[in-house]
C-alpha angles and dihedrals in degrees: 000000000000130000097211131077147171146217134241136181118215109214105263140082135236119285091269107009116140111235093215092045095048099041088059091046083052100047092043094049094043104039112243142098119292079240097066085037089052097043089052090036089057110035100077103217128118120270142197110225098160136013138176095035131144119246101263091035090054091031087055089051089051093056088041085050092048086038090063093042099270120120111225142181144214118231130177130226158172129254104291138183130285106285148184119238142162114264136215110251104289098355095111137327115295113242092007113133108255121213116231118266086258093081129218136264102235106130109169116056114266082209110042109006092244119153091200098106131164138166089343089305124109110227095208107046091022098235139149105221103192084066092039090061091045087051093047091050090045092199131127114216106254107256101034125097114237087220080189101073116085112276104271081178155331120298085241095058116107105270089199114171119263140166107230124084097216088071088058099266126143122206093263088061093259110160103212109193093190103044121107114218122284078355111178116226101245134158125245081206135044127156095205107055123057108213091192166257102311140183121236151190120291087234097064090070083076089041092051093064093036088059094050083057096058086045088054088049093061102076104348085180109059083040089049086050093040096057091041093053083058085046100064099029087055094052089047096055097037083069091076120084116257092317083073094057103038087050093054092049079047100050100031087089098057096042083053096051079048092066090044097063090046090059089046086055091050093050083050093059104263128108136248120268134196084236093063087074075078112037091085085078088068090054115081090296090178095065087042097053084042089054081055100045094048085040086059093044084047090052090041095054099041087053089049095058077043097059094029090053090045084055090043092056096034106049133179084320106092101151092071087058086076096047091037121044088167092086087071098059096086101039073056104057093038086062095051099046077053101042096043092063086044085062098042090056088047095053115079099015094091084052093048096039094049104034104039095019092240113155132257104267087034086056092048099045094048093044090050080051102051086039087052093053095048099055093143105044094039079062100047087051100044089044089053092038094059097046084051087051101050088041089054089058091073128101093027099309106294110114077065081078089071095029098048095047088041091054089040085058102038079064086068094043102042082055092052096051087049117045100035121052 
C-alpha cells in the first residue's frame, strides 16, 4: 500500500458554511486572491490541494480544509510526477513544482554551492532547492492547473486545445484556464528572498493581531507554557542588581526570535512547542544578544538626554520642581520622540536575524524602515494592542496569557505581511 497520499477536495462545501466566508478563509490561509479561491470553491468539481504527503500530515490539511467549510478527502497514491499543488499558509510556496517524496540526490547547493544540505533546504543560503530548480526550469507538468496565475476563466469555461499561449496553451497542448497570458511561474512565498519592506494597507495593523490569534489557537497550551517559562526566568533574574536586568534586555531578542520560529513552524505545517522559547539559541544567537545590547545603549542614551534636558529646565532651582511638575513635561516629550524610533528599529530585527540570517545593524535598519513606512497601520496596531492589553488585566491578570502570546505572534505576521509581497 502506499505511504503517500493526497487531498482532495470534493466540490462542495460543509452542511452550513458560508461561500463567501469561506471563500475569504480559504484565500487568506492559502495565499491568493479571493478570485482564484472563488473560481476553485464554485465550480463543483474535484480538486487536488495537496499531494505526496505523508498520513498525519494529510490527514492535518484535511482537518484545516474542514475546518474552513470544504469537504475534503484522503486518497492514497503511488509515487507521481513533479506537480503543482495549493499550499497551506506558509507550508511551501503556492504554485511552486514540487519534487516527488523520493528526494532527490542533489547534494551541493544550485544556489550557493553549499554542501550543507538538509531536508531539501541549504544552511547556508537558505534555500530550498527543490523549488529553486522548479524556479530555474520555469515549466508546469501537462495536466495539472497552476491554481497561482491570474484567473483567465472559470473553471466551467471550455478548456478546448489551442496553440497560442495567450489563450492560456502551453506547447504540449495543455489548455490552462488560470493562466494569464506569457505568466511567469513565481512564488507568493520564498524564504530566501526578502521582497521587501512594503507598505501596506492601514487595515493590516488589526489583521496582524487577528492572525497572532490563529497562531495562539493552534496549540493555547504550549503558548500558555512558553510565556510562563519567561515569566518566571525573567523575575529570577531580575533579582539580581543591574546585571538582572541587563541580562533580561540582552536575552529578550532571542527569546523573541524563539517565538518566531515557532510561528514559522506552525505556517509549515508543524506545530508550537514549549522548546521553541529556546531555539532561538541555534540561530545566529550572537547577532540576537548584540540587537539587545545596541537596543540597551540605545535606551541608555536616550534616558540620559532625558535626565540631562530635566536638569537643564529645571535649573539650580529645584525647589520650584515640587510646586511645578510642568517642567517635566518637555524632558518627557523629548524621551519619547528618542525612544519610539529605538523600538521601530527593534521590531522587526529578531525576526530578520534569526529568519533570514541578516545581521544586527542590517535587521535594525530594515525593520525602522519598514516601521517608517507603516506608519498607519503600526498605529492602528499599537492603539488596539494596548486596549487588549489593558482588557487582558481584568480580571487579575489572566486573559494576558492569550494577549501576551497573540501579540508575541502578530510580530511574526506583521513581518510576514511586510516584508514579503
Amino acid at each position: 500500500m502506499s505511504d503517500q497520499y493526497k487531498v482532495v477536495f470534493t466540490g462542495s462545501l460543509v452542511d452550513g458554511s458560508e461561500p463567501e466566508s469561506v471563500i475569504s478563509v480559504f484565500a487568506e490561509k492559502f495565499r491568493c486572491s479571493e478570485d482564484k479561491a472563488r473560481a476553485l470553491i464554485t465550480s463543483g468539481k474535484e480538486s487536488v490541494i495537496k499531494s505526496d504527503l505523508d498520513k498525519a500530515k494529510a490527514e492535518k490539511y484535511q482537518a484545516a480544509l474542514i475546518g474552513i467549510g470544504l469537504n475534503a478527502e484522503v486518497v492514497a497514491l503511488e509515487p507521481v510526477k513533479p506537480r503543482v499543488t495549493f499550499e497551506l499558509e506558509g507550508d511551501e510556496p503556492v504554485g511552486v513544482i514540487e519534487q516527488t517524496s523520493s528526494g532527490s540526490a542533489v547534494k551541493t547547493c544550485p544556489k550557493c554551492g553549499s554542501t550543507e544540505i538538509a531536508d531539501d533546504r541549504c544552511l547556508s543560503c537558505k534555500v530550498i532547492i527543490s523549488k529553486y530548480l522548479a524556479l530555474q526550469s520555469n515549466a508546469v507538468a501537462p495536466g495539472v492547473v497552476d491554481y497561482t496565475a491570474a484567473p483567465k476563466s472559470s473553471p466551467a469555461e471550455d478548456n478546448s486545445a489551442n496553440s497560442d499561449t495567450d489563450n492560456g496553451t502551453n506547447s504540449s497542448g495543455y489548455t490552462n484556464p488560470y493562466q494569464a497570458p506569457e505568466a511567469e511561474l513565481t512564488p507568493d512565498y520564498d524564504d530566501s528572498e526578502l521582497s521587501g519592506p512594503s507598505s501596506v494597507p492601514m487595515g493590516n495593523g488589526w489583521r496582524w493581531l487577528a492572525s497572532g490569534f490563529n497562531h495562539f489557537k493552534q496549540n493555547p497550551v504550549a503558548w500558555i507554557v512558553a510565556i510562563i517559562v519567561w515569566v518566571i526566568l525573567s523575575t529570577i533574574l531580575s533579582i539580581i542588581p543591574v546585571i538582572g536586568s541587563v541580562g533580561i534586555t540582552l536575552l529578550s531578542p532571542v527569546i523573541t526570535a524563539g517565538f518566531m520560529l515557532g510561528c514559522q513552524a506552525q505556517e509549515e505545517g508543524d506545530d508550537f512547542r514549549v522548546g521553541h522559547l529556546f531555539s532561538g539559541f541555534s540561530n545566529n544567537v550572537g547577532q540576537l544578544i548584540l540587537v539587545g545590547l545596541l537596543y540597551l545603549v540605545a535606551i541608555f542614551v536616550a534616558m540620559m538626554l532625558v535626565i540631562g534636558g530635566f536638569f537643564l529646565t529645571v535649573g539650580s532651582d529645584m525647589g520650584s520642581f515640587g510646586q511645578d511638575m510642568s517642567v517635566m513635561v518637555l524632558p518627557m516629550l523629548i524621551g519619547l520622540l528618542l525612544i519610539v524610533p529605538v523600538v521601530m528599529a527593534y521590531w522587526f530585527a529578531p525576526a530578520l536575524v534569526a529568519l533570514n540570517g541578516l545581521s544586527a545593524i542590517t535587521a535594525m535598519k530594515m525593520s525602522f524602515s519598514a516601521c517608517l513606512k507603516n506608519m498607519l497601520p503600526g498605529l492602528l496596531y499599537s492603539i488596539i494592542a494596548i486596549i487588549l492589553f489593558t482588557l487582558g488585566m481584568i480580571p487579575i491578570g489572566l486573559g494576558l496569557l492569550v494577549v501576551i502570546p497573540m501579540i508575541a505572534a502578530s510580530m511574526y505576521t506583521s513581518y510576514r505581511d511586510i516584508f514579503y509581497q
